[in-house]
N, C-alpha and C positions, 0 to 999 in steps of 0.2 A: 431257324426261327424267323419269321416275316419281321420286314422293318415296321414297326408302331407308327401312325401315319400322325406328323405334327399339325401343326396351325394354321403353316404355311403351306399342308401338303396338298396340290392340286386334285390326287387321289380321293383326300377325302371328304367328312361333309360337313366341315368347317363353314368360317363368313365365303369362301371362296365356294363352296360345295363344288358341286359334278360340274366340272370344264372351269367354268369364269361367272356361272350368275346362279345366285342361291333362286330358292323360288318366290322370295318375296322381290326380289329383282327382275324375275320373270315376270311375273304379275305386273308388276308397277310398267314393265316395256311393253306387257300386252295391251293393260290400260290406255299406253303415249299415244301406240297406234292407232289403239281405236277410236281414239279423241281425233289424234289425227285426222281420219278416214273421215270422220261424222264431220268435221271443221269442211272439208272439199267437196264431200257430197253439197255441203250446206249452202257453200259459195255457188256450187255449178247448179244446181237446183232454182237457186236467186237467180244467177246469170239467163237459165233456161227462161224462167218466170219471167223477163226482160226482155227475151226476145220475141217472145207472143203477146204481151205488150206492144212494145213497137208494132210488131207488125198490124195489129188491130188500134194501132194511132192512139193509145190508153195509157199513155208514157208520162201523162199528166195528170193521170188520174190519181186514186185514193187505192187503186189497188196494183199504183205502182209504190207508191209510199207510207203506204198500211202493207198491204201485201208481202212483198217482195223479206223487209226485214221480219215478218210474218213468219214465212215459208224457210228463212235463215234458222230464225229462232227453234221453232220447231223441229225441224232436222237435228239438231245438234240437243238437243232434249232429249227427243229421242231414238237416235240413232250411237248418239257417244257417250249418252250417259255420266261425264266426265264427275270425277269429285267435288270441285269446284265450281258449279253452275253458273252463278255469276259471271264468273270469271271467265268461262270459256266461251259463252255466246257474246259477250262486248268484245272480248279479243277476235273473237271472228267475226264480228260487224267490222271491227276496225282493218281490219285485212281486206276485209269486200270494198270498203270503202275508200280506201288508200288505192286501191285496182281501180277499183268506179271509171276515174279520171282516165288514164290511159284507155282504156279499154272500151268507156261508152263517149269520151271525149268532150264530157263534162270541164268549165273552169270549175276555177279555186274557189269564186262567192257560189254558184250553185253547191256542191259539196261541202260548205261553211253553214249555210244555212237549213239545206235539208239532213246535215248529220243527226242535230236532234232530235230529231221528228224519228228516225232510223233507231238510234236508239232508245227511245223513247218506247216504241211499238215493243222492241225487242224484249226490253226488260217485263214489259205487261203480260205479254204470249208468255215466258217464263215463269211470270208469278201466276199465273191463273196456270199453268201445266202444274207446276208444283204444289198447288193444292188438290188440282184434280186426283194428283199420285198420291195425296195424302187423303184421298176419300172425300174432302171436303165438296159436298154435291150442290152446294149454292154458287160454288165457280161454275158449274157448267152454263149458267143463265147467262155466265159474261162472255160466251162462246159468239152467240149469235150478235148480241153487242157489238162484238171488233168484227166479224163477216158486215155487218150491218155499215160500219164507219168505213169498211173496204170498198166498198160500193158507192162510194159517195163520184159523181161525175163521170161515172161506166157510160149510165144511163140517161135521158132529161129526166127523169122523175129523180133520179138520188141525187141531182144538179143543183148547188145552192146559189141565188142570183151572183151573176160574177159585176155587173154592174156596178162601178164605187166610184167616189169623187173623194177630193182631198182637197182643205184650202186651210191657205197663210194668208196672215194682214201682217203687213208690217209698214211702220212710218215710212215716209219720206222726206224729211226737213232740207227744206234748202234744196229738193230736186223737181224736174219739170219732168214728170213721169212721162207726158206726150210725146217729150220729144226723145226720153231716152229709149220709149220703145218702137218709135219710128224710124229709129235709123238702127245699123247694123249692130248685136250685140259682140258685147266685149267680155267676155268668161276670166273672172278671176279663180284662183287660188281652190281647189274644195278643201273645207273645214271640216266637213261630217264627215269623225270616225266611221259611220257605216259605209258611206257611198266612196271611204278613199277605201275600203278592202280590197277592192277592185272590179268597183260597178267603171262603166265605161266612163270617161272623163271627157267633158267638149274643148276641143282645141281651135275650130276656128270656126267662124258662119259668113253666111251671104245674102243677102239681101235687104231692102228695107223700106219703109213707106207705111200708112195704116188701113190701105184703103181696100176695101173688097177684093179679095185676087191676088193681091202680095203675097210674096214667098219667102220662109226663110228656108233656108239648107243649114243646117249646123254640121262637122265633120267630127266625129270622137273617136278615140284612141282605137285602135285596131283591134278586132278580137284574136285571141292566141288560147284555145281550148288545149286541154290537158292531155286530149290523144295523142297515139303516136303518131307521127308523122307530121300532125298538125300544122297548118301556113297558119302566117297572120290573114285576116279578113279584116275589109274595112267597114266603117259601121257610118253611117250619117241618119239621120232624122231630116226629114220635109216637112213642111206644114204651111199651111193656107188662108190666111183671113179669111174667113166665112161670112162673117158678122162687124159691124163696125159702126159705133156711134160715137158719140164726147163719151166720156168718161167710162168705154168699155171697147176690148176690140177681142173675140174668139179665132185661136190659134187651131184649124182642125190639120190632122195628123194627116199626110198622103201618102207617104213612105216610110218605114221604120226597118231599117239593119241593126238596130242599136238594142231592143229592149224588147224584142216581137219574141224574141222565147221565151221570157218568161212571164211578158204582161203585155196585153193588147191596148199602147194607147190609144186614144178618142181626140182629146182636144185639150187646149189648157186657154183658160178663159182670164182678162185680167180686168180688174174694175180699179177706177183710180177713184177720188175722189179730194182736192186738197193734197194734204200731207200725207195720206192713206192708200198703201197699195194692197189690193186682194189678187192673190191668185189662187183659180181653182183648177187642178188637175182634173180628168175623167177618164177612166178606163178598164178595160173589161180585164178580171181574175181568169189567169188559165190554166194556175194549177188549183190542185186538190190535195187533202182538206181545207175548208175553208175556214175551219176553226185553228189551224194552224198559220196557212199562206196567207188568208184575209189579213190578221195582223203585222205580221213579216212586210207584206207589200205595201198596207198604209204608213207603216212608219218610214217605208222606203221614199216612196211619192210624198211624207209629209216633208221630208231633209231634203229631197230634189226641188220642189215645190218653194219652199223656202230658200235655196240656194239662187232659183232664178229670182224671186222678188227680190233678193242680196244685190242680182244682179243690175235689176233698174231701178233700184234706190239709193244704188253707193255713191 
């Protein structure tokens, strides 16, 4: 008579069934993989989409930064299908993005600031895929929308003026503004949370005078991008009197290693008057969107901005 096969019997078709995995076990490991699969396509697909970027110099554009988490999202919709939707397109942004750095040799503040923007996009492609899968046929009008917002700075026509100015007033009591921006500056301490995350920091400068043709040189802290292999580079800023009367002298920009990737500046103009120092930033946006990076980069130049009026007022 045959042994009766128990609970435990690898024989039979218990929790253990045929060998070691029943079939809802199967299923669930066919699912892993195929989440898997769809998460690498997703990333090498991004990756791809980055290097024909680059090479058409568009690495700044909106359909590096619309795009790319675009073409993420997507794949993983609909390629993996996973149970979790949500869940599995942000976990693979965050995996591209944690790569990002090594790999395209981005720092820690570019990565900081365009992560939301990243997913941002990601989540939107996901909620208009997931309606479209639900029949709902007024997401497809949102199709052309996000192609539309992709395009933004490809072309000059989808180009938003990148031209902006920033200005601070701040007292002076008790300081001779003339002559503190006559002679060599002296950089204290930076206060702004944003610009200590790890925008470049000025350590020392040279020059001084107000008169038409002066020069200053500032020196700031080294860059060290997040690639592999990555050297420190050193960064300084130049700039030029241009302009110079009583109670105004314009700083124009000659040289920039310091801040030329990710804003092109122009000039920083300073107006005194009495007690009253203005300083205006000017400089051209060179990324895209502009309804994202426009704000990002005023608020940056309005705390830099501010920090040098700090500096010939203190």
């Amino acid at each position: 008579m045959p042994d009766t096969p128990g609970p435990d019997d690898s024989r039979g078709h218990g929790p253990l069934g045929e060998g070691s995995l029943g079939a809802p076990d199967r299923k669930a490991a066919g699912r892993a993989r195929k989440v898997l699969a769809g998460a690498v396509f997703a990333l090498f697909a991004g990756y791809l989409l980055y290097e024909v970027l680059h090479a058409g110099s568009l690495e700044q554009t909106a359909l590096f930064y619309v795009g790319i988490p675009a073409v993420v999202a997507l794949s993983v919709v609909w390629l993996a299908r996973p149970a979790s939707l949500t869940g599995t397109v942000m976990a693979t942004m965050t995996v591209g993005l944690a790569l990002a750095g090594p790999l395209l040799g981005e720092g820690i503040v570019c990565l900081f600031i365009a992560a939301p923007l990243f997913y941002l996009v990601a989540l939107a492609v996901m909620l208009i895929a997931g309606a479209i899968s639900d029949r709902k046929r007024h997401a497809l009008l949102l199709v052309p929308l996000l192609g539309a917002l992709s395009l933004e700075g490809a072309v000059d026509v989808t180009t938003v003026d990148r031209a902006q100015e920033v200005s601070v007033t701040l007292a002076a009591h008790g300081v001779d503004v003339t002559r503190a921006l006559a002679g060599t500056p002296r950089f204290g301490p930076v206060d702004s949370p944003l610009l200590r995350l790890g925008f470049p920091r000025p350590l020392s400068s040279e020059g001084e005078g107000l008169a038409v043709g002066a020069t200053r040189r500032i020196t700031f802290t080294p860059r060290k991008s997040l690639g592999l292999g990555a050297e420190f580079e050193p960064r300084s800023l130049t700039l030029r009197i241009t302009e110079s009367s009583p109670g105004r002298a314009v700083f124009t920009v000659v040289e920039d290693t310091t801040l030329a990737r990710w804003m092109r500046l122009r000039e920083a103009e300073f107006r005194w008057n009495g007690d009253r120092l203005t300083v205006t930033v000017r400089y051209d946006r060179t990324f895209d969107p502009a309804w994202y990076f426009g704000p990002v980069q005023r608020y940056a130049v309005g705390e830099a901005a501010g920090y040098l009026a700090r500096t010939f007022t203190a």
